[in-house]
N, C-alpha and C positions, 0 to 999 in steps of 0.2 A: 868843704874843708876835709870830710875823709877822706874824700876820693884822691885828692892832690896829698892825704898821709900815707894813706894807703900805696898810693903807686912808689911813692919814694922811698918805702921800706925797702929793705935786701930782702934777695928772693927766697933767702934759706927763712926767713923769715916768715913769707905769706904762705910757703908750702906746709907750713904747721896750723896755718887759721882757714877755717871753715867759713866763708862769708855764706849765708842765708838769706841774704834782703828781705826779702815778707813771707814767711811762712802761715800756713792754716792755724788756725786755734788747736785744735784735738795734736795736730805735730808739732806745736809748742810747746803741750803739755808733756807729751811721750820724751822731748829733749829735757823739760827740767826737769824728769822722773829718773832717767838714763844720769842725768850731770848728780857730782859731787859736792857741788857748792857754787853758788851765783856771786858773779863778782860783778856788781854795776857802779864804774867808777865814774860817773857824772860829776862834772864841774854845778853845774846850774839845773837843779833836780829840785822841783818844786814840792814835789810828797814821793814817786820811785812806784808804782804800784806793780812794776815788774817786783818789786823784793815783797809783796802779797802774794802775787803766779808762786814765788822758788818757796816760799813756808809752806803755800797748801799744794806743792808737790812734794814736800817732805824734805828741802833741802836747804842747809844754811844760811847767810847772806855775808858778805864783805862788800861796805859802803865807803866812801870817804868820812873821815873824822870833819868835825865842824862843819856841818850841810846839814839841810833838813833829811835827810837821807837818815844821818846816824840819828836822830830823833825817833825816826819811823822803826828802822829797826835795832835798839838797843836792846834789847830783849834777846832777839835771835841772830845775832850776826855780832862780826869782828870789823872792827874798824883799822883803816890804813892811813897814813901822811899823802895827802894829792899828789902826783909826780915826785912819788918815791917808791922807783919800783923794788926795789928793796924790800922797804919795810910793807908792800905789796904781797911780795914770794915771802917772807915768811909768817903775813898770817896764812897765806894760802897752805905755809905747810904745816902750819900748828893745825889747820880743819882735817887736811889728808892723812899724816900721822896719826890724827888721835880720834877716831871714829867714837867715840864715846859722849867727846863732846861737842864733834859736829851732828848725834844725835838728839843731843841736848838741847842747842841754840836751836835747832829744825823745829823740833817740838815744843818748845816757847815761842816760837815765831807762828806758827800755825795757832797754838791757843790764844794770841795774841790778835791775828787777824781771827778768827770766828768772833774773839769777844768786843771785838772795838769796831770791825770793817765790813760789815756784811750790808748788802744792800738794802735787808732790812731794817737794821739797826742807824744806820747815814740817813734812809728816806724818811722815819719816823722822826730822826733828828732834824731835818730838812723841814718836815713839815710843820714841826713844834715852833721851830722859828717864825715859818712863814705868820705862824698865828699867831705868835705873841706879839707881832710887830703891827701897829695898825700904824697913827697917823706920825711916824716917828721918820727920821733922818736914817737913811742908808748909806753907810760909806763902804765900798768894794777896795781892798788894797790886791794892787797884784804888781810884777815885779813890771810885767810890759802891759802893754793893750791895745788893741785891735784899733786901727791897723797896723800898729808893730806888736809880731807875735812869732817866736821860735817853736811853739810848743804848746799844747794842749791846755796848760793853764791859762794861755791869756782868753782861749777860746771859751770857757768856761767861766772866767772873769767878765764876758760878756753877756754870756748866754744868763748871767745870774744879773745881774746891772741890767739888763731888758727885761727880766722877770719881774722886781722890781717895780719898776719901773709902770711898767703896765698893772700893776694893781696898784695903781695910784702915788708912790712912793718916790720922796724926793730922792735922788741916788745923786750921789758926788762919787765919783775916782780918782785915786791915789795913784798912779804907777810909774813907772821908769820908762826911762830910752837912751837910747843911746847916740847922740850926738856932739860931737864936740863942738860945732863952730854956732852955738846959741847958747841964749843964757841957759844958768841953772837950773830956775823955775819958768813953766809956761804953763798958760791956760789956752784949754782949747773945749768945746761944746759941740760934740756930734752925738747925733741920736738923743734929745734931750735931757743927756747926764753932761752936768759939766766936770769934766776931766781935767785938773793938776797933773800934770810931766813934772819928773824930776828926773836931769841929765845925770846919767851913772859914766862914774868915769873909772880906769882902772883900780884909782888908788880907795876907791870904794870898797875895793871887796880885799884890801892888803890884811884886813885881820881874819880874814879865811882860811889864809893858807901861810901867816906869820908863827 
């Protein structure tokens, strides 16, 4: 779907955007160290760990308002209205204008990730679960799951539902899809979790961007 946005932009357009497709990690870092502020305006952004990269390279975030995004970073960043670019360009110019307190939101957003994200602090948390949980019920919610997956989360939704799983644990999954022409609810059983679908349809997500 970029590819068919992107071609259809005007040209005076795309001669201002830099497309990168996959860069190395270290020229990653050097670009959010260079930038003034991260602007990740994701519709369907399950956590954004691109807006963890832009705090520990020192630079602000602009998220969409009502997303798990603005949860993640409220602390350090400013939030916009979805498909208004509008109210877009002017948080973008309240961070530019006012370097003071796009030092501010940088620096709460980085104390933010050391004190909640760090791989230590998730693994310890990870493995705290794993222990507390002996002969109990595991239910995994995720928005999709495998084999319908946009994105990293549903792979992860699995990889943790197999975990599970293999140390003995009953797992049941929660997730979405998207079909219109079945019913609403369906069961299905692959890899011995048994799996609830719930059909997402547009009018699902109207109080996101209402």
């Amino acid at each position: 779907w970029f590819r068919k946005f992107w071609q259809g932009c005007p040209e005076a357009v795309r001669e201002r955007v830099f497309e990168l497709d996959g860069v190395p990690d270290e020229l990653k870092r050097r670009l959010l160290r260079h930038a003034s502020v991260l602007v990740l305006p994701s519709r369907y952004e399950a956590f954004g760990i691109v807006v963890l990269e832009g705090w520990m390279c020192g630079i602000p975030v602009i998220v969409p308002e009502h997303s798990a995004l603005a949860d993640v970073a409220a602390e350090g960043g400013l939030t916009f209205r979805l498909d208004d670019a509008n109210d877009l360009a002017r948080q973008l110019r309240r961070l530019l204008d006012d370097p003071s307190l796009a030092c501010t939101l940088a620096e709460r957003g980085r104390a933010k990730a050391l004190e909640r994200y760090t791989w230590d602090r998730i693994g310890a948390l990870t493995r705290r679960a794993y222990q507390d949980v002996r002969r109990r019920r595991v239910l995994v919610v995720s928005h999709l799951y495998p084999p319908e997956a946009i994105g990293g989360s549903e792979v992860v939704a699995f990889q943790e539902a197999e975990a599970w799983r293999r140390r003995g644990q009953e797992v049941r999954v929660f997730c979405g899809r998207i079909r219109q022409d079945e019913p609403r609810y369906a069961l299905a059983t692959p890899v011995d979790a048994a799996v609830v679908r719930v059909n997402l349809r547009g009018s699902d997500f109207d109080h996101l961007i209402n």
